[in-house]
C-alpha positions in Angstrom: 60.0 6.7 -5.0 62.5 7.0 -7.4 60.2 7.8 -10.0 58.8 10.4 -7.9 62.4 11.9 -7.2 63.4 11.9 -10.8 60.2 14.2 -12.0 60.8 16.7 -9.0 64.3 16.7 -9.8 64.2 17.6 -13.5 61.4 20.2 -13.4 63.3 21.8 -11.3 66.3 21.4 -13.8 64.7 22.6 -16.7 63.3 25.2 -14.5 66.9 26.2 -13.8 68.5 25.6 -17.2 65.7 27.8 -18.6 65.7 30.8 -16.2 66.7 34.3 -17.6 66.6 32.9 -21.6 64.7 35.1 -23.8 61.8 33.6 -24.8 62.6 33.0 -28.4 65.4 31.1 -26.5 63.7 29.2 -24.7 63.5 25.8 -26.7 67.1 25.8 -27.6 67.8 26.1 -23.5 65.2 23.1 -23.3 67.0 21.1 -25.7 70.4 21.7 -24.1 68.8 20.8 -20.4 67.2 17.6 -22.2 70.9 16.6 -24.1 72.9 17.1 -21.0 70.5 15.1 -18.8 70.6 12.6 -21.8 74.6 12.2 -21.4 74.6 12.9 -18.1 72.3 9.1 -17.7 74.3 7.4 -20.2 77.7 7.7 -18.5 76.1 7.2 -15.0 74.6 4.0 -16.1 77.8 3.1 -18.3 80.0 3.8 -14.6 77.5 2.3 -12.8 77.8 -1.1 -14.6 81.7 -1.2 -15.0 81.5 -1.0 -11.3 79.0 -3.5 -10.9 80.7 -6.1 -13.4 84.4 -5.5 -11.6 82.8 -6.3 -8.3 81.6 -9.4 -9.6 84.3 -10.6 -11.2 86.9 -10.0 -8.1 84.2 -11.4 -5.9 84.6 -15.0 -8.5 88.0 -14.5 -8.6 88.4 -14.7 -4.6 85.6 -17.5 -4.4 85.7 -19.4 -7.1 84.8 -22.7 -5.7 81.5 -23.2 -7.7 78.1 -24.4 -6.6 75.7 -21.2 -5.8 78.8 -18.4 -6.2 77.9 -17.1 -10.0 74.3 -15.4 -8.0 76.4 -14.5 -4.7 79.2 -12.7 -7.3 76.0 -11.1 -9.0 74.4 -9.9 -5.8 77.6 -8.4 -4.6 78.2 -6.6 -8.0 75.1 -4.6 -7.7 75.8 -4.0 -4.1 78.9 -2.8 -5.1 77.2 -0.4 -7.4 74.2 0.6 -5.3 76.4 2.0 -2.8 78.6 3.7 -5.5 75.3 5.1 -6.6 74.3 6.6 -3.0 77.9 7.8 -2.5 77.2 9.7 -6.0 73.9 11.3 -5.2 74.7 12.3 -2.1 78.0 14.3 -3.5 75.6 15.8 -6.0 73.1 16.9 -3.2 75.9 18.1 -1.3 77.1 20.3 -4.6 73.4 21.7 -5.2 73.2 22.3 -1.6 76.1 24.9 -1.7 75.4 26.1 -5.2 72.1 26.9 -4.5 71.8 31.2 -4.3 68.4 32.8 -3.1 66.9 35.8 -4.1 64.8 38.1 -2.1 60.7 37.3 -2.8 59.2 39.5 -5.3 56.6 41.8 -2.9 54.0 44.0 -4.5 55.5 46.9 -5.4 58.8 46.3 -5.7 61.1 46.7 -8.3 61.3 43.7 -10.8 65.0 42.2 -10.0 67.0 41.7 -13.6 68.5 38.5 -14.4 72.8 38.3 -14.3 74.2 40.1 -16.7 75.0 37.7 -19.8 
């Protein structure tokens, strides 16, 4: 599912990113859609995993008493950071939800509507 979420995701992205670029343009737009989403990953998965390694230490700190705790102190770590995760994605939906602008549907006949003016 996530998979499947991801692809939608960036076509529509690079759809986005390369909207109203000329289209001798266009493969520098790409590029700079492709680097952003690049950085955009590796700080996510760098937050993501100082989360998940905080969690796990406070979690041995407050039960260190040994036996099965090391996998429990794990478990709760990428707890921690799941829910981090879904708290981030759903502020993101929530920001392309209300930056999201429609434009009327091109009919037959109508005039061809310019892109913003650059």
């Amino acid at each position: 599912m996530t998979g499947l979420g991801i692809g939608c995701a960036m076509i529509m992205a690079f759809s986005v990113g390369t909207r109203g670029v000329d289209p001798w343009q266009a493969g520098v737009a790409s590029a700079a859609v492709s680097a952003s989403q690049q950085v955009g990953a590796s700080i996510g998965t760098a937050l993501l995993n100082t989360v998940a390694a905080s969690a796990t230490a406070a979690y041995m700190l407050c039960h260190a008493s040994g036996g099965r705790e090391p996998l429990a102190a794990l478990v709760h770590g990428y707890a921690a950071a799941a829910r981090w995760a879904s708290v981030i994605l759903a502020a993101g939906a929530a920001l392309a939800a209300l930056m999201i602008t429609a434009q009327a549907l091109l009919l037959p006949g109508r005039a061809k509507m310019e892109p913003d003016a650059r």
